[in-house]
N, C-alpha and C positions, 0 to 999 in steps of 0.2 A: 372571199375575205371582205370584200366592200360590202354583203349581206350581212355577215355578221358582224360590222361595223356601224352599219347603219340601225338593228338591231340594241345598238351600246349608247345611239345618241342621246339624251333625256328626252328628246320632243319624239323620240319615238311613241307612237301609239300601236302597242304591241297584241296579237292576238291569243288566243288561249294556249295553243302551241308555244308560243315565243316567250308568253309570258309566264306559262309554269317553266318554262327552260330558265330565263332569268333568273327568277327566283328560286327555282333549285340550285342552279349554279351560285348565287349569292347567300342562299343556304348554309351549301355545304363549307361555301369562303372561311362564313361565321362560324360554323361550329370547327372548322379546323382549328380557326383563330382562339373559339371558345375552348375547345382542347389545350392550346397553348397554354391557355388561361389555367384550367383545373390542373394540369404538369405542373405550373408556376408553384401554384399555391400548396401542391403534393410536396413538391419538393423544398420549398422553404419553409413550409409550415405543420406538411405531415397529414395525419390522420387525430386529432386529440383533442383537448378543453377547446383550444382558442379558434379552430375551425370549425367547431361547435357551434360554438358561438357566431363567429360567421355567419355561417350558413344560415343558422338561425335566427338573424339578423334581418332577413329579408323578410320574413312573414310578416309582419305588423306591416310594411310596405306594400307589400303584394295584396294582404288584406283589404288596406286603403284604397287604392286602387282599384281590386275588382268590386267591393263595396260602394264608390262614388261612380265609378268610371264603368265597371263592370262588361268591360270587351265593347262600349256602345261606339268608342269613335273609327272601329277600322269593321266593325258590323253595319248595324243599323246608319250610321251614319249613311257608307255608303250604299245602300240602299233607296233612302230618300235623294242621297245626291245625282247617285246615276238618273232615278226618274226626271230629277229638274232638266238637265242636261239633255236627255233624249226628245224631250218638249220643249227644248231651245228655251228655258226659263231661267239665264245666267241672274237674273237679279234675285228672283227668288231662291238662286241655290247661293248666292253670296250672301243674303240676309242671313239665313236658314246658319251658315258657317260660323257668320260673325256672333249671334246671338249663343247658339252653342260654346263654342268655345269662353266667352266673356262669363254666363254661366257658368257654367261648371269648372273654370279656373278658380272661379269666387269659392266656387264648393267645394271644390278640392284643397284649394289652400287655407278654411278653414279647418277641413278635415285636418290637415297636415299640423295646425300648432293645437289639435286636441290632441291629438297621439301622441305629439312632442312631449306635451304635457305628462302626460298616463299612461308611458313607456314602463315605465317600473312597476306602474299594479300590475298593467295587463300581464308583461312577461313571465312575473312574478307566477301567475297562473298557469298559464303557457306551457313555460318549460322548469317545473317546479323539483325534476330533479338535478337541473343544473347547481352546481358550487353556489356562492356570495359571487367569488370572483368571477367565474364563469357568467352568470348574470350582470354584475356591474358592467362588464366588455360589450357581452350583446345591448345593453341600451344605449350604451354610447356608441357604436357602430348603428342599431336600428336610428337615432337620432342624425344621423350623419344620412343617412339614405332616404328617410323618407322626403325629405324638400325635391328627389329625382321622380318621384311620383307626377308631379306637376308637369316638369319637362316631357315626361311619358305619355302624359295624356292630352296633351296641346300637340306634340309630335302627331301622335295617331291621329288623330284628328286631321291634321293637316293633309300627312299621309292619304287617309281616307278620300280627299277632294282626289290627289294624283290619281289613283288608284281607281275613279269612278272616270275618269280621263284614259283610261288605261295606257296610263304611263308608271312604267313601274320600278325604272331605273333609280332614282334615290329612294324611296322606301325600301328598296331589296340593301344598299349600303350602307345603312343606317346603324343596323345592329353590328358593324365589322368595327365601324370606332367604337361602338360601347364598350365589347370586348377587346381593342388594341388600348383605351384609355384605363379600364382596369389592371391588363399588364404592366402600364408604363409608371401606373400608381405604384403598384408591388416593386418592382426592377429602380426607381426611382428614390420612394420615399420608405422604403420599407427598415432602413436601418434608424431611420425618425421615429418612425411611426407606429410600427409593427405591423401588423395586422390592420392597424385603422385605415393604413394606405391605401389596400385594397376599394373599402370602400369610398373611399376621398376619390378614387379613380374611375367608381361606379358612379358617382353622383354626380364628375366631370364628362365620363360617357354618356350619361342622360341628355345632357345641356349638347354636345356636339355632334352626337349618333342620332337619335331617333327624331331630336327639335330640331338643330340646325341644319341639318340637312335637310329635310324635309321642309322647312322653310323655306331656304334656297330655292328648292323646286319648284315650289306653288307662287313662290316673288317672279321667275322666271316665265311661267305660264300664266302671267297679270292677274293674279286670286290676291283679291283686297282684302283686309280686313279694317273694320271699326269698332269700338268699344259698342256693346250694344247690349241692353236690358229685357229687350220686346219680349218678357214671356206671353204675350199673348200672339206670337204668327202663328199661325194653324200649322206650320210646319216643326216650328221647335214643341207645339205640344204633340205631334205625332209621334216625334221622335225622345219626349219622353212617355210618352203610352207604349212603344215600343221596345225603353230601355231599362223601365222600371223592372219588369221581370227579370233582366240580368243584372242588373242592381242587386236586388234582394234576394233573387234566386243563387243557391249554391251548388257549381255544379265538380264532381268528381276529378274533370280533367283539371281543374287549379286546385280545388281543396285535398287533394291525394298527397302534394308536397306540405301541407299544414301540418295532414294527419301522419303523414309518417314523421315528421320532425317530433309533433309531442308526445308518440310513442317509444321514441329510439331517444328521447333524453335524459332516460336514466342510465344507457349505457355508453361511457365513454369512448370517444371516436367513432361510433354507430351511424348519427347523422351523416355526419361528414363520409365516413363509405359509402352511405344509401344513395347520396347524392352525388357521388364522384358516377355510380352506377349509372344513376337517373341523365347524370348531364350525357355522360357517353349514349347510353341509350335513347337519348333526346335527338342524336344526329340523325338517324334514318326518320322516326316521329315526324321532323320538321322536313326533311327532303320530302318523302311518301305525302305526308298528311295535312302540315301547316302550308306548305310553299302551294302543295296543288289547292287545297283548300282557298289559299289569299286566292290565287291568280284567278280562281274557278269563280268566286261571288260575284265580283262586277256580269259574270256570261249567266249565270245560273237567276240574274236580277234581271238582265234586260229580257232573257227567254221566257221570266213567270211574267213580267210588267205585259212583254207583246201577247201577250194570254197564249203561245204555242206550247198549250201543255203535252202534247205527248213529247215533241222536242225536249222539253226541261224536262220531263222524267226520263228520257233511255240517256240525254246527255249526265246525269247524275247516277244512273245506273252503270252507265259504261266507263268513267269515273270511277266509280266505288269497283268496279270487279276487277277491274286493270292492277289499282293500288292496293286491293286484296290477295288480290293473286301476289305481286311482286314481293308484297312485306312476307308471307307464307313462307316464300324461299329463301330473303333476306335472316326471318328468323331463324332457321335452321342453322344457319351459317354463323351466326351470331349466338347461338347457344351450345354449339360446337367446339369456339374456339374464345368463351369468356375467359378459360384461365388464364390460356398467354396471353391473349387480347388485353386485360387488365395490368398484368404483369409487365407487359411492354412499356404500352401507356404511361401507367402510373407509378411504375418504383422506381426513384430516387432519391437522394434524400434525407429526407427526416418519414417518409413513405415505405413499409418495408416489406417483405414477402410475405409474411403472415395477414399484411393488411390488401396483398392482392389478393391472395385466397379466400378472405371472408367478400370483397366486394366482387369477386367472379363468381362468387355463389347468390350474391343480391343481383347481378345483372344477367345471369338464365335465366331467373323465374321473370323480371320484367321482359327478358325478349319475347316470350312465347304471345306476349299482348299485344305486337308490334303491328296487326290486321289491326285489331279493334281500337287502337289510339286512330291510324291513318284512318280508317272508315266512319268514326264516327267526326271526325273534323269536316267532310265532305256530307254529311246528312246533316248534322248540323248550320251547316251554309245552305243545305237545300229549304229549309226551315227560315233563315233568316230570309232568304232571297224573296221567299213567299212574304214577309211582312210577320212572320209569326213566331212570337221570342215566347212565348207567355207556355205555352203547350211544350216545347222540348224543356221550359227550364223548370216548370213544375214536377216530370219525369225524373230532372236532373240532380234537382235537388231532397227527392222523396229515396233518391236511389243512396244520395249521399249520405242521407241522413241514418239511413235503414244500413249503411255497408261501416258506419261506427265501430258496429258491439262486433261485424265482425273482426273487421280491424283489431280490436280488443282480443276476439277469443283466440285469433290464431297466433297472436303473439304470444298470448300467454303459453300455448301449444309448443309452438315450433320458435319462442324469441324471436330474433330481430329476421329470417328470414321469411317468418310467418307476415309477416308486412309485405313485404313483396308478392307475396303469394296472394292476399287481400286484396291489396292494389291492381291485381290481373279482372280476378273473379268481380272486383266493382266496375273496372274501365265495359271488360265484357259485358255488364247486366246495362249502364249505362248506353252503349252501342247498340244492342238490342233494343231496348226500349226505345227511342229513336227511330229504327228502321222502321217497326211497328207500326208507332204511331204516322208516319210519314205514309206507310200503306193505310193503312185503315183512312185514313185521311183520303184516299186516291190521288196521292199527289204524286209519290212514288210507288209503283208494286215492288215487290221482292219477285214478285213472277220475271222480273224485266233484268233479273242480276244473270249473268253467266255462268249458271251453276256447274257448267259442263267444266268449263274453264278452271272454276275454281277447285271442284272435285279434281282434277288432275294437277293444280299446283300444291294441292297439300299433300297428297301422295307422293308425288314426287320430292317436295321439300321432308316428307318424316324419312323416306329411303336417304335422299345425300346426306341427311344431317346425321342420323348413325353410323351410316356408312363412313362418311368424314372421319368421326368421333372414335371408331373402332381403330379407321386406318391412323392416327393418325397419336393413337395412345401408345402407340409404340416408343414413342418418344413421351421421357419423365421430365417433365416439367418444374425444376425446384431452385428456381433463382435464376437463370443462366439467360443471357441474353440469347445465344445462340440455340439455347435449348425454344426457348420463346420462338423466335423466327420457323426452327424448321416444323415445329407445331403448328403453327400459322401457314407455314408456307404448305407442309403435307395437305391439313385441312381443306386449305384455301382451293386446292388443284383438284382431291377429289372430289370435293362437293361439286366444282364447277364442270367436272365430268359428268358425275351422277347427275346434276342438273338438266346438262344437255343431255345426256341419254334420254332421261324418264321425258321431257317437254318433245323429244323427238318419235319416242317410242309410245305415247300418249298424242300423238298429232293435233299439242297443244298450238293456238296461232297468238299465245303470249308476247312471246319478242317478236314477230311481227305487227302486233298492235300498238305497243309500248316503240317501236320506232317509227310505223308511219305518220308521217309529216302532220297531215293533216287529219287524222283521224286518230289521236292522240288520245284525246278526251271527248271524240263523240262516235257512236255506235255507227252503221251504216245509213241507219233512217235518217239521221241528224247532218249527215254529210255537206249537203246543200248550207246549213245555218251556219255549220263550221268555218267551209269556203266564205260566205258572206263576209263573216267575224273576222278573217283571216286577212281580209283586202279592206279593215273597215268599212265596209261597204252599209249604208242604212237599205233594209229590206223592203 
């Protein structure tokens, strides 16, 4: 108990083990909370126009965002931060801070009253099969959300300093008020407001989740900050030499939500299902892919900075096969049991059986992608760790640019489920590309991934996952709560059968790897860096 309280302190400085535990566990906090959230909004708002709108509300922000900000303050940031730190250079990495941020709020915040401004053309274009009224909503909702841009990327930022500290306890709680502050929007002001509430509750989460917090931390750990201009420190221009490619580069894993919004806007409550799919399906993504990916950069920076390259490649290899292997099984499991899964979750309401059934049929086709979201979040941090944004985001965004027309064709094919099907086939070409490049480069081989491993978790996950599926169709599923449970509950018990059969009868050492302590996230060779990392120990 006293371990894993001391583990919870903020001045904790947590090692790769502790710290993807963290953050997994404040992970899943969030997306429970974030489930709370998408329930809320199913249930008093539905599937329809005004959730449309919603939803669609968020793009011009998110646009903003990754256009000025473009992922730089919890990447690249930390990157250059941990090097000052590791070279005991606290002045230059508080310059290095201050100048950033004082920048790029300037430019963020005039990005922010252009948009305000040019809300109406742009969406106008956007989402051009929405109503008048549908449209008038979403501007004045996008208008309401974009000034949280700013809070978002001063947060990160800040974040970023923690995080290159490996102290990881308030950036992991950060995102839990965004999503407890949008509920209490909805639950609160939602007979004022309507819909607006939601986001009034988004734009108060910005301000209290991702900045305030995270402020707190870095006021706590004596990280100063001054107003400051200096573009000329050799630092802040490294770090926009570094950032400009995520700047302007456009990569799949954010513009996937753009592209399926302006496709599913001619059909009413479409968005709003894609995205009830996408957010549930986002919980494993971010357990698997984001949380090990945060906790992984700060290890994966200090390993390329000490130049121990075979270390940084099996620790990024073993990494990637662990989180490939587990999502293989996860998805099985999750494309087994979308209907009640969905059904449970989402109906009540103004939410109704008809609209579980079209978005258990959007969230199969994104589970089967649930390897290549987590694997490419961890190559891509193998990428950044190197110093090198320029090379994965030219990949990233050649891939996005080219997976368009298909987006297009397969819609027009198969309608709004043909988008999910898109959105696999592009996350997949983007992941490849990637690994690739990362070998050919010899920074990573694919020689070095566990193919043994992994060949046995896929076979094992396509047997329990039919095997589930057959068993477990015995039960009709058509509105019933209790029909939903024991669908879930059959599934749930034979897949975790069939699982452990095939991992045992395959003399898979999966759940052996995924619990040992200390070799969590690094292969046998790397065992010694791990122990180091794990007593913070300087080598």
């Amino acid at each position: 108990m006293n371990r894993l309280l001391r583990h919870l302190r903020p001045s904790h400085q947590h090692s790769a083990f502790s710290a993807t535990l963290l953050l997994m566990s404040a992970v899943m906090a969030s997306r429970v909370i974030g489930y709370v959230r998408e329930a809320y909004i199913a249930w008093a708002f539905g599937a329809g126009p005004q959730t449309d709108a919603y939803v669609a509300g968020f793009t011009i922000p998110d646009w903003l965002n990754y256009l000025v900000a473009g992922g730089t303050a919890s990447i690249t940031f930390v990157s250059i931060y941990t090097r000052f730190i590791a070279q005991n250079k606290e002045e230059d990495a508080q310059k290095t801070f201050s100048v950033i941020i004082t920048v790029m709020t300037l430019v963020l915040g005039i990005g922010t009253v252009l948009a305000e401004i040019f809300t109406p053309q742009i969406e106008r274009h956007l989402f051009s099969g929405f109503s008048q009224d549908q449209l008038t909503l979403c501007v004045h909702l996008t208008r309401i959300l974009l000034p949280a841009q700013i809070f978002f990327y001063v947060g990160g930022v800040v974040s970023a300093v923690l995080l290159s500290r490996r102290l990881f306890l308030f950036p992991a709680f950060g995102p839990l008020l965004y999503n407890v502050a949008i509920i209490a929007g909805g639950v609160l002001f939602s007979h004022q407001l309507g819909i607006s509430s939601l986001a009034y509750g988004a734009l108060a989460g910005a301000i209290l989740g991702p900045f305030l917090v995270n402020a707190i931390g870095a006021a706590r750990i004596g990280t100063g900050y001054r107003i400051s201009f200096d573009i000329s420190n050799p630092a802040f221009r490294e770090w926009v030499r570094m950032s400009i490619p995520l700047m302007i580069g456009v990569s799949l894993v954010t513009a996937d939500d753009w592209i399926l919004r302006y496709f599913a806007s001619g059909s009413v409550g479409d968005i709003t299902r894609l995205n009830y799919a996408k957010r549930l399906f986002a919980v494993p993504i971010a357990v698997l892919g984001q949380a090990t990916g945060q906790a992984s950069l700060p290890f994966f920076a200090r390993l390329f900075g000490e130049k121990r390259m075979p270390e940084f490649a099996a620790t990024v290899n073993a990494s990637v096969s662990r989180i490939v292997a587990a999502s293989l099984l996860a998805s099985s499991l999750m494309t087994a049991t979308a209907l009640p899964l969905m059904d449970l979750v989402y109906r009540r309401g103004h939410f109704h059986f008809s609209d579980s059934e079209t978005t258990a049929v959007y969230f199969f086709w994104f589970s089967l992608s649930l390897a290549f979201w987590a694997a490419q979040s961890l190559y891509s941090r193998a990428f950044y760790a190197a110093g090198n944004t320029i090379t994965p985001m030219i990949a990233s965004t050649l891939i996005t640019l080219a997976s368009i027309p298909m987006y297009s064709a397969l819609y027009r094919a198969f309608s709004t489920p043909g988008l999910a099907i898109a959105s696999d086939l592009g996350i997949l070409a983007n992941t490849a590309a990637v690994a690739l490049l990362l070998h050919q480069r010899k920074l990573v081989s694919l020689d070095g991934l566990e193919w043994a491993e992994l060949c046995k978790a896929a076979i094992t996950a396509a047997v329990a996952g039919l095997l589930s599926y057959w068993i477990a169709s015995s039960v009709v599923v058509q509105g019933s709560r209790v029909a939903d449970l024991k669908s879930l509950g059959l599934t749930t018990l034979s897949w975790a059968g069939a699982v452990a059969a095939g991992l045992w009868l395959t003399r898979s050492h999966l759940l052996r790897d995924l619990l040992r302590r200390k070799g969590t996230s690094y292969p046998r060779v790397a065992e010694k860096t791990a122990e180091e990392l794990s007593r913070g120990a300087e080598p």
